[in-house]
FIDREN-743127 format. One record per residue: residue number from 0; residue in three letters; x, y, z of N, C-alpha, C in turn. Coordinates in Angstrom, 1 decimal, m for minus. Layout:
pos->NUM&code->Ala&n.east->X&n.north->Y&n.up->Z&ca.east->X&ca.north->Y&ca.up->Z&c.east->X&c.north->Y&c.up->Z
...
//
This chain:
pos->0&code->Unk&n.east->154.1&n.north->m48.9&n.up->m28.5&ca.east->154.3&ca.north->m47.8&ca.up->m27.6&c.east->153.1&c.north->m47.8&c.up->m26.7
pos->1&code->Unk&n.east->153.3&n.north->m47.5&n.up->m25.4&ca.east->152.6&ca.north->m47.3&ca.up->m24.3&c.east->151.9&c.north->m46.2&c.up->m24.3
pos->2&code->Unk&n.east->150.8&n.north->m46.3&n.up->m23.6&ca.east->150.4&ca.north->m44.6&ca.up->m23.3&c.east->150.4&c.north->m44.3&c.up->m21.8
pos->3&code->Unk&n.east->150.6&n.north->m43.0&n.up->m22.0&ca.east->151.4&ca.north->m42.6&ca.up->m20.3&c.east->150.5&c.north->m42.9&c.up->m19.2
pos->4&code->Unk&n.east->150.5&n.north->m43.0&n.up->m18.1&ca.east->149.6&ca.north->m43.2&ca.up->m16.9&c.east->148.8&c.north->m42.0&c.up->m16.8
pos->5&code->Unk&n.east->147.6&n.north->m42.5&n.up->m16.4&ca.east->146.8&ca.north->m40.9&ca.up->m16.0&c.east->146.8&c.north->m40.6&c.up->m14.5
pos->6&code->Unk&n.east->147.4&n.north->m39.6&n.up->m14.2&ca.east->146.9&ca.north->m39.4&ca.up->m12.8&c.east->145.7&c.north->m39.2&c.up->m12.1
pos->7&code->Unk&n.east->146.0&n.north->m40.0&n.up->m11.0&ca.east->144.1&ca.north->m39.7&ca.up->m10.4&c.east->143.9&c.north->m39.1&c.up->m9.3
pos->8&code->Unk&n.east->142.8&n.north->m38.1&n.up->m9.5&ca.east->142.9&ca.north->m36.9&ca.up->m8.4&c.east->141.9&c.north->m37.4&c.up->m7.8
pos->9&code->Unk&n.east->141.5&n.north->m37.2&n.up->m6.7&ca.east->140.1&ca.north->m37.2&ca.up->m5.8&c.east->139.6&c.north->m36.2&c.up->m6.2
pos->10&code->Unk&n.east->138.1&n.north->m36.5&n.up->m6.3&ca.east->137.0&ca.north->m35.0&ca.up->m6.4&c.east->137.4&c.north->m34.1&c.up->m5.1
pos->11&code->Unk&n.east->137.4&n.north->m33.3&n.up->m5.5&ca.east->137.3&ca.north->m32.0&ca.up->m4.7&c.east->136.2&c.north->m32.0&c.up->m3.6
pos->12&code->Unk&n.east->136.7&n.north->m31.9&n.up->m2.4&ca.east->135.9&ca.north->m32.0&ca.up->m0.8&c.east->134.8&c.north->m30.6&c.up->m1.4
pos->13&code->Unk&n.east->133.3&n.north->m31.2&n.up->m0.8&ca.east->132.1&ca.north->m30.2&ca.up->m1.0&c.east->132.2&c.north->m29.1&c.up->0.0
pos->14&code->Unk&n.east->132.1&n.north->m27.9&n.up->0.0&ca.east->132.7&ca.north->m27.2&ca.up->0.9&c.east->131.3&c.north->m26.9&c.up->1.4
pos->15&code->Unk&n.east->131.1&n.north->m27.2&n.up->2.6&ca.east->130.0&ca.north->m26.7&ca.up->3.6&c.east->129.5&c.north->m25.3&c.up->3.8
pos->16&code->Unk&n.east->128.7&n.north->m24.8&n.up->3.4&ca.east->128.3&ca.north->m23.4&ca.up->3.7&c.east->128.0&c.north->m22.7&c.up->5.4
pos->17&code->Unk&n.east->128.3&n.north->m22.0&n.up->5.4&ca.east->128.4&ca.north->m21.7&ca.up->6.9&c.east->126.6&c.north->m21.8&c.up->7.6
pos->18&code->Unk&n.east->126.3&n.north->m21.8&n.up->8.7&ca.east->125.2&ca.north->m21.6&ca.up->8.7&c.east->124.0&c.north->m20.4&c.up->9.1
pos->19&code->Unk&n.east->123.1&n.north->m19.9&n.up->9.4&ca.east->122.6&ca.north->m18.5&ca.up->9.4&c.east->123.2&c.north->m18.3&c.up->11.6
pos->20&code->Unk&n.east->123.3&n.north->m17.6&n.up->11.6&ca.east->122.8&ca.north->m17.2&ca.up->13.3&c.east->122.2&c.north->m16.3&c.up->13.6
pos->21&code->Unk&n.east->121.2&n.north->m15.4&n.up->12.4&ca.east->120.5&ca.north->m14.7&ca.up->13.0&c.east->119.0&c.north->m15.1&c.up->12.5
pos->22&code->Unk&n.east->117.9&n.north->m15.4&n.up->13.1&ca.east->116.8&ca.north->m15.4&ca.up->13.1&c.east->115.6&c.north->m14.7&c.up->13.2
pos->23&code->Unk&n.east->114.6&n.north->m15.0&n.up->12.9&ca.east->113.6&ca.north->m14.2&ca.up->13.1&c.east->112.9&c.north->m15.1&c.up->14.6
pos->24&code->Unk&n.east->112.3&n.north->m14.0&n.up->15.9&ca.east->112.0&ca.north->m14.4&ca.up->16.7&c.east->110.3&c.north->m14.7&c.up->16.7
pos->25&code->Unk&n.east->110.2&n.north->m16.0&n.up->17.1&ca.east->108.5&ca.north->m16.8&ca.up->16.9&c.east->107.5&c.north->m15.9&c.up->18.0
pos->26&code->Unk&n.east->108.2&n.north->m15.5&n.up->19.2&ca.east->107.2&ca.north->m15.0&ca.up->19.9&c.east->107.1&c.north->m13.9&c.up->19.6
pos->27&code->Unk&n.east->108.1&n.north->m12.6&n.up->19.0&ca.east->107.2&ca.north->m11.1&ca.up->18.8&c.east->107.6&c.north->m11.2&c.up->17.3
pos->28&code->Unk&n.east->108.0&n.north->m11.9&n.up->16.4&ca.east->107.9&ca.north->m12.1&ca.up->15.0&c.east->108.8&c.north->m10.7&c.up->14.4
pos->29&code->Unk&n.east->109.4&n.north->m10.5&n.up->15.3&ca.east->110.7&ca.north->m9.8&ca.up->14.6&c.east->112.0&c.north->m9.8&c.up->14.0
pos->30&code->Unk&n.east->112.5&n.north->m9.6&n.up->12.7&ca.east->113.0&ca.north->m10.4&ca.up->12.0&c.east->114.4&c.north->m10.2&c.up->12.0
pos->31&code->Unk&n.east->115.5&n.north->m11.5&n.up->11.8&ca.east->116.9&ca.north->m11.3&ca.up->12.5&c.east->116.8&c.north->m10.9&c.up->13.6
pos->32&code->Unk&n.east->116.4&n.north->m11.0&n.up->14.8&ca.east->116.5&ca.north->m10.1&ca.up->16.5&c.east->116.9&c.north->m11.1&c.up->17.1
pos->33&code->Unk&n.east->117.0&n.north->m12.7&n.up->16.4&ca.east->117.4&ca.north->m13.7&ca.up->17.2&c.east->118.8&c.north->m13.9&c.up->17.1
pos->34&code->Unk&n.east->119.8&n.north->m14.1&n.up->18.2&ca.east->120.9&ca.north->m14.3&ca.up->17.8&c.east->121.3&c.north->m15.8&c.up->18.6
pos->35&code->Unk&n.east->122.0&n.north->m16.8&n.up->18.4&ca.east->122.4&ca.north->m18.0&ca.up->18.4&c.east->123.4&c.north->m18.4&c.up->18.6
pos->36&code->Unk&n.east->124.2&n.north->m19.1&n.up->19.9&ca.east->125.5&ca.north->m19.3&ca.up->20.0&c.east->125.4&c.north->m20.7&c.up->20.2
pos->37&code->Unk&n.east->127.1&n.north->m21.6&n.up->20.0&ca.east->127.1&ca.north->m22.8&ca.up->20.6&c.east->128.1&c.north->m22.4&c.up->21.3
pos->38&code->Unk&n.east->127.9&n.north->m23.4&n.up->22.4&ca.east->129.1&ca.north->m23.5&ca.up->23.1&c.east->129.6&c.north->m24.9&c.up->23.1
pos->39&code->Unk&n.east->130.8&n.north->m25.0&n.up->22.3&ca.east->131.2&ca.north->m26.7&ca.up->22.4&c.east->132.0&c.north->m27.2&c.up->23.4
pos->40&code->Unk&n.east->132.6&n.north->m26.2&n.up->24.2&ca.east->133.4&ca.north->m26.6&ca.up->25.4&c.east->132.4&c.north->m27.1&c.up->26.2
pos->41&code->Unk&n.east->130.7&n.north->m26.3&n.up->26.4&ca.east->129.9&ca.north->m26.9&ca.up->27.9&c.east->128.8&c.north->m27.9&c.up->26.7
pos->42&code->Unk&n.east->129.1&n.north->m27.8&n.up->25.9&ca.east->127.3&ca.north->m28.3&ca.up->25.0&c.east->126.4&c.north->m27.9&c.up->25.0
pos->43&code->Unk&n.east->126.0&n.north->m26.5&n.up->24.9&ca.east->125.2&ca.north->m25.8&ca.up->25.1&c.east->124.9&c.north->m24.7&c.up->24.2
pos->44&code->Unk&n.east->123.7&n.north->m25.0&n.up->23.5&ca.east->123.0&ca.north->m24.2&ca.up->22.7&c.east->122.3&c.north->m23.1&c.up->23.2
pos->45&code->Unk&n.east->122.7&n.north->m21.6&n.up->23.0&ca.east->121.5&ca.north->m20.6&ca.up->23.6&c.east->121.0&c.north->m19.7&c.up->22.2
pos->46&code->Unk&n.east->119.8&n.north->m19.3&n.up->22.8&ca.east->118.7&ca.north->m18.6&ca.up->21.5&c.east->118.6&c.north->m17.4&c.up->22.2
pos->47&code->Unk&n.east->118.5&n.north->m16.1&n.up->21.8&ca.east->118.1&ca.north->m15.0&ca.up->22.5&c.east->118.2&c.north->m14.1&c.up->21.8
pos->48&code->Unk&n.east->116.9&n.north->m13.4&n.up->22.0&ca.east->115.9&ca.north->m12.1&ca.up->21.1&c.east->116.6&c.north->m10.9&c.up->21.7
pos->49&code->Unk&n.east->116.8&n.north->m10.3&n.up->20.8&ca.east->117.0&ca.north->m8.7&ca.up->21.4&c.east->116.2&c.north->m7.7&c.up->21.3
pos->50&code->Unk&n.east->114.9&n.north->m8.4&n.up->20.8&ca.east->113.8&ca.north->m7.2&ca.up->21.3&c.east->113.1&c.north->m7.3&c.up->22.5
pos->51&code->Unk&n.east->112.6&n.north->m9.0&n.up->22.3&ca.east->111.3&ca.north->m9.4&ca.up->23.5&c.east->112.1&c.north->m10.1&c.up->24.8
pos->52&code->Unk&n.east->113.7&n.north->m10.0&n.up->24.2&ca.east->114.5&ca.north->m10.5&ca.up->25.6&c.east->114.0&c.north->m12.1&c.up->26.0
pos->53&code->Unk&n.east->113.7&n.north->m12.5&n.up->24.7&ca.east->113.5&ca.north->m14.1&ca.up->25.0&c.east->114.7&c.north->m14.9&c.up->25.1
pos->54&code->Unk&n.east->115.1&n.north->m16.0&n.up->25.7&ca.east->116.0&ca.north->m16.4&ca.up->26.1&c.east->115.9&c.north->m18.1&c.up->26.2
pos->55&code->Unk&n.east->116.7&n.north->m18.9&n.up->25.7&ca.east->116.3&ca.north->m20.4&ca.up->25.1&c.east->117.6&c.north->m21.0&c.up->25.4
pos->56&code->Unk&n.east->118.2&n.north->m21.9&n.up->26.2&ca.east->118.9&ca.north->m22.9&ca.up->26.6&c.east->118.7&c.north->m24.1&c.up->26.5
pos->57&code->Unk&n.east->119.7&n.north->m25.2&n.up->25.6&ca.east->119.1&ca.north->m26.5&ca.up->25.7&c.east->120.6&c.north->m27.3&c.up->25.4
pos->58&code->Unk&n.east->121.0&n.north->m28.2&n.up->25.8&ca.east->122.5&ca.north->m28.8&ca.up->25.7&c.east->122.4&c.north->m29.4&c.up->24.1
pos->59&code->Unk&n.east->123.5&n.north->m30.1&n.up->23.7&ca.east->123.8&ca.north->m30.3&ca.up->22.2&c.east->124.7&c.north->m31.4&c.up->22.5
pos->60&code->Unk&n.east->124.5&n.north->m31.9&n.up->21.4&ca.east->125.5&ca.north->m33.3&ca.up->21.1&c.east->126.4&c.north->m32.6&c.up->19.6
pos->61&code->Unk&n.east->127.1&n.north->m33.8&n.up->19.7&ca.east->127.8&ca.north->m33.7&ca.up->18.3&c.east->127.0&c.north->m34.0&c.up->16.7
pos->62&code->Unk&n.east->125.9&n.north->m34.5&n.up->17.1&ca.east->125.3&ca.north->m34.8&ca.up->15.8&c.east->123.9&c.north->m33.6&c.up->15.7
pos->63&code->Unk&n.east->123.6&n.north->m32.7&n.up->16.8&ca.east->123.0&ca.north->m32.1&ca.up->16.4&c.east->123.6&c.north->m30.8&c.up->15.9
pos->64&code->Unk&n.east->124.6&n.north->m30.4&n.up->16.2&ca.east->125.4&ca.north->m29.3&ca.up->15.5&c.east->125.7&c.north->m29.7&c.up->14.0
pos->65&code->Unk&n.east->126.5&n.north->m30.5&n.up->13.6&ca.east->126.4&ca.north->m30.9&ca.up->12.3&c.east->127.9&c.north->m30.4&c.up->11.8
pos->66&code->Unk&n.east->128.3&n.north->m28.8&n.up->12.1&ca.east->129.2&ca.north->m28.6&ca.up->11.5&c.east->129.9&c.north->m27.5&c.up->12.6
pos->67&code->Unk&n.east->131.2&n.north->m26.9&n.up->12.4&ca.east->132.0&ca.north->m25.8&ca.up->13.1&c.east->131.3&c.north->m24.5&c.up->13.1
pos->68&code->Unk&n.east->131.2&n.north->m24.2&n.up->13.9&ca.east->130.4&ca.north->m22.9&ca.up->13.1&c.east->131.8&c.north->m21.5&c.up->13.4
pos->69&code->Unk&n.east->132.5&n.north->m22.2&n.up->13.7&ca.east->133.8&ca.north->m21.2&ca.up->14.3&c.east->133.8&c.north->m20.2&c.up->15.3
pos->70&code->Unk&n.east->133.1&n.north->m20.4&n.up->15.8&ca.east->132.9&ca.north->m19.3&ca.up->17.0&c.east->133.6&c.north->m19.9&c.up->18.2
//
């Protein structure tokens, strides 16, 4: 007598955790006031404080985002 076939599953995909977008701001060191968008239609990463009204623009690739952030 034979023994049955074992089925084989693939491990289970690691599910990525989302990542933070709010920050604390380096110039008046106030904490979460930083808020963080991507934009993947233009490639463009913006940083901007809602206390000290700091404001941070810099373009993005696909390898520096890393993951969806679903926005």
């Amino acid at each position: 007598m034979g023994k049955r076939k074992s089925i084989f599953l693939p491990p289970p995909k690691k599910r990525m955790d989302k990542l933070d977008i709010f920050f604390s701001c380096p110039f008046c060191n106030h904490g979460s006031s930083v808020v963080f968008f991507i934009d993947m239609k233009n490639l463009i990463g913006e940083a901007t404080c809602g206390i000290c009204h700091f404001f941070f623009s810099t373009t993005i690739t696909g390898l520096s985002v890393g993951t969806d952030f679903g926005m």
